[in-house]
C-alpha positions as CSV (number, residue, x, y, z in Angstrom):
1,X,55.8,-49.8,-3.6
2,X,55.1,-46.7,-1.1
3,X,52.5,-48.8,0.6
4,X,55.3,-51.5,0.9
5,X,57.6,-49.2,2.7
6,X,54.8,-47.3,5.0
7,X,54.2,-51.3,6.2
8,X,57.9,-51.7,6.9
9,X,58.5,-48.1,8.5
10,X,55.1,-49.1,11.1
11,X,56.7,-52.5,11.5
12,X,60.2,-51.4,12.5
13,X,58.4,-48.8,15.1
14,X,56.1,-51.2,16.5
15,X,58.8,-53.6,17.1
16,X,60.8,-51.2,19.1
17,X,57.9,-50.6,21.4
18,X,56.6,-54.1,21.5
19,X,57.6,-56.2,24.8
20,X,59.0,-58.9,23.6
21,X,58.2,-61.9,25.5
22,X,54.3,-61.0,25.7
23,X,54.2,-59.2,22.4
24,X,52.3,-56.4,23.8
25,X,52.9,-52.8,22.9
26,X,54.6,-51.0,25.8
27,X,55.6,-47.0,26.4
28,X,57.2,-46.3,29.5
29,X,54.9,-43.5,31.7
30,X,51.9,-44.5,29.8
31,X,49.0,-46.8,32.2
32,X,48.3,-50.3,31.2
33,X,44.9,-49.2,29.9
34,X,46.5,-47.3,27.4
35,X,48.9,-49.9,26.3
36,X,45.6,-52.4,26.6
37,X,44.2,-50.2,24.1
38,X,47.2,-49.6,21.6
39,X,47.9,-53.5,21.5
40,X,44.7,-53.9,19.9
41,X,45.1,-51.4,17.4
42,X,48.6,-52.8,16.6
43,X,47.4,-56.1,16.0
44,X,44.6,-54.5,13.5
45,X,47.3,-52.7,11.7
46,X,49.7,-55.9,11.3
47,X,46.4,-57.7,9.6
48,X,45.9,-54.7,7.4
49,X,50.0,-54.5,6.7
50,X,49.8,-58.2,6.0
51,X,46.9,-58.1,3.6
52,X,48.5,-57.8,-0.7
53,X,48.8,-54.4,-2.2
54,X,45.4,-53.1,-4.6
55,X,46.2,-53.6,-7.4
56,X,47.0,-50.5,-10.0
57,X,44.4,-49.6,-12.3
58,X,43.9,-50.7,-15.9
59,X,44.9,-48.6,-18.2
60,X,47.9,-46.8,-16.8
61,X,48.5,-43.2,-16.0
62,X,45.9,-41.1,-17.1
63,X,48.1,-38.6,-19.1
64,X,45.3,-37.3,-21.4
65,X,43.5,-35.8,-18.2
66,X,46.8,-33.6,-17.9
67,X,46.7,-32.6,-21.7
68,X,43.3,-31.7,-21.4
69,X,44.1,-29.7,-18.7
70,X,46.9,-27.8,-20.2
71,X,45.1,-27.0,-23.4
72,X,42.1,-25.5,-21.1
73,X,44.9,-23.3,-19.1
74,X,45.7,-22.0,-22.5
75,X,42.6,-21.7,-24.2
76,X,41.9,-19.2,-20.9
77,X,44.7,-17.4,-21.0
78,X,44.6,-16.3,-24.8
79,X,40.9,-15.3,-24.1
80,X,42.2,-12.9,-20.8
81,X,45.1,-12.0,-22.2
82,X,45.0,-11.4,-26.2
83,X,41.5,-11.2,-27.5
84,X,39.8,-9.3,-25.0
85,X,41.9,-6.2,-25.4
86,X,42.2,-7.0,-29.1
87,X,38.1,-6.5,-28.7
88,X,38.0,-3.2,-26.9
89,X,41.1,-1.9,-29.0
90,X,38.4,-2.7,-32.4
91,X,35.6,-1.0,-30.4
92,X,37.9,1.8,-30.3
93,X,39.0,2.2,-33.6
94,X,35.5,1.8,-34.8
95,X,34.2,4.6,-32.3
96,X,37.3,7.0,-33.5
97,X,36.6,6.3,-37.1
98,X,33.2,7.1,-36.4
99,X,33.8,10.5,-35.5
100,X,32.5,13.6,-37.7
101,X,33.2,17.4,-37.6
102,X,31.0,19.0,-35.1
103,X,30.7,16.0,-32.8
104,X,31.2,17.0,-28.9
105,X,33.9,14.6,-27.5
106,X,36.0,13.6,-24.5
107,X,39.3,13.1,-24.5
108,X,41.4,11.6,-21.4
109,X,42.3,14.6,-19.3
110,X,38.6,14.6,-18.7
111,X,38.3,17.8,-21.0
112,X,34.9,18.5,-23.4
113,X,35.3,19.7,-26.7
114,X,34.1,19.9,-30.3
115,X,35.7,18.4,-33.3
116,X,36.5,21.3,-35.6
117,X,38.7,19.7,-38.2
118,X,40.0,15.8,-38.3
119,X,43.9,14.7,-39.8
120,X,45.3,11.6,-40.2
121,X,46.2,10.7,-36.7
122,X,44.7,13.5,-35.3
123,X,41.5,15.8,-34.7
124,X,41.3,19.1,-33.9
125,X,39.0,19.5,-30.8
126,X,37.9,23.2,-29.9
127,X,38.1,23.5,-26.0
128,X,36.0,26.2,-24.0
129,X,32.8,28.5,-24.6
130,X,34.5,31.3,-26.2
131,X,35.5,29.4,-29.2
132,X,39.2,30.3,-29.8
133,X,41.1,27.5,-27.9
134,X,42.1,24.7,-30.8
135,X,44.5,22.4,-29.9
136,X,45.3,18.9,-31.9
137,X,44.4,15.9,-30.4
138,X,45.5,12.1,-31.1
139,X,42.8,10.0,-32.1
140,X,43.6,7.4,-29.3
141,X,43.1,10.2,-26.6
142,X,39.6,10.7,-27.7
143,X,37.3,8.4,-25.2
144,X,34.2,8.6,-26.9
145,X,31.3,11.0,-28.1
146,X,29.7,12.7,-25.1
147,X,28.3,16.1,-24.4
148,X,28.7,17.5,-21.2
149,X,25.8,17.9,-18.9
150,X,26.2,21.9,-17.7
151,X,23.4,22.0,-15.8
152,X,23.7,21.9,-11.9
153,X,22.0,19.3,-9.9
154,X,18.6,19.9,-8.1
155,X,18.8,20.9,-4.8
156,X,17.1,18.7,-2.1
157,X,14.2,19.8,-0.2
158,X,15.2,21.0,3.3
159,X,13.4,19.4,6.4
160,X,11.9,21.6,8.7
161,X,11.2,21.1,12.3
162,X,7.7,22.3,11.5
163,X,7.0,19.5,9.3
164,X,7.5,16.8,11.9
């Protein structure tokens, strides 16, 4: 059907730029080379308009393909958007539960502590060296179990001039 109008559409402009009593396509400021040249292609495109449509294929519109698809868009966005974090909120849980008295943690300001005494939704993480600073601490602001490295980094070896 859309092939069917294209062919009309080319046919109505060709005919207003065809010369009608030698049928040859004309444009005025163009040289007769030109013109030579799009006569020929003209005529190829009326045998090609002239020839029948292709016929549609068997089997209709291929609306599984679509389904298909759609089920693959949301198969990927339950995996992005629900069971990843579901996955890292488990690995939490099961890092927090793990969690004994005496353990050295981090919690999300970045701060070291100990774990001195642990509540129901809480711990209490000892902050410091001199052992007096307790503060309470949610269980979901507890990163993981780390000890702080305290040491400072070696120092590089300085390059002389009387080494080169």
């Amino acid at each position: 059907m859309i092939e069917g109008l294209f062919s009309n559409i080319a046919r109505g402009v060709f005919a207003l730029f065809t010369d009608t009593e030698s049928g040859i396509l004309t444009r005025p400021g163009v040289d007769p080379a030109t013109q030579a040249t799009d006569a020929v292609v003209g005529a190829a495109y009326e045998v090609a308009a002239a020839a029948p449509p292709a016929a549609p294929l068997e089997g209709g519109n291929p609306v599984w393909i679509m389904v298909v698809y759609a089920a693959l868009f949301i198969v990927a966005i339950y995996f992005m958007m629900f069971r990843g974090p579901r996955r890292r909120e488990k690995k939490a849980k099961e890092m927090q539960a793990s969690i004994r008295t005496g353990d050295n943690v981090l919690v999300t300001g970045g701060m070291f502590g100990r774990i001195v005494d642990i509540g129901e939704d809480s711990f209490v993480v000892e902050f410091g060296t001199n052992r007096g600073v307790r503060i309470p601490v949610l269980k979901s602001d507890v990163l993981g179990v780390r000890e702080p490295k305290l040491t400072p980094p070696p120092r590089q070896a300085e390059v002389t001039d009387k080494d080169a």
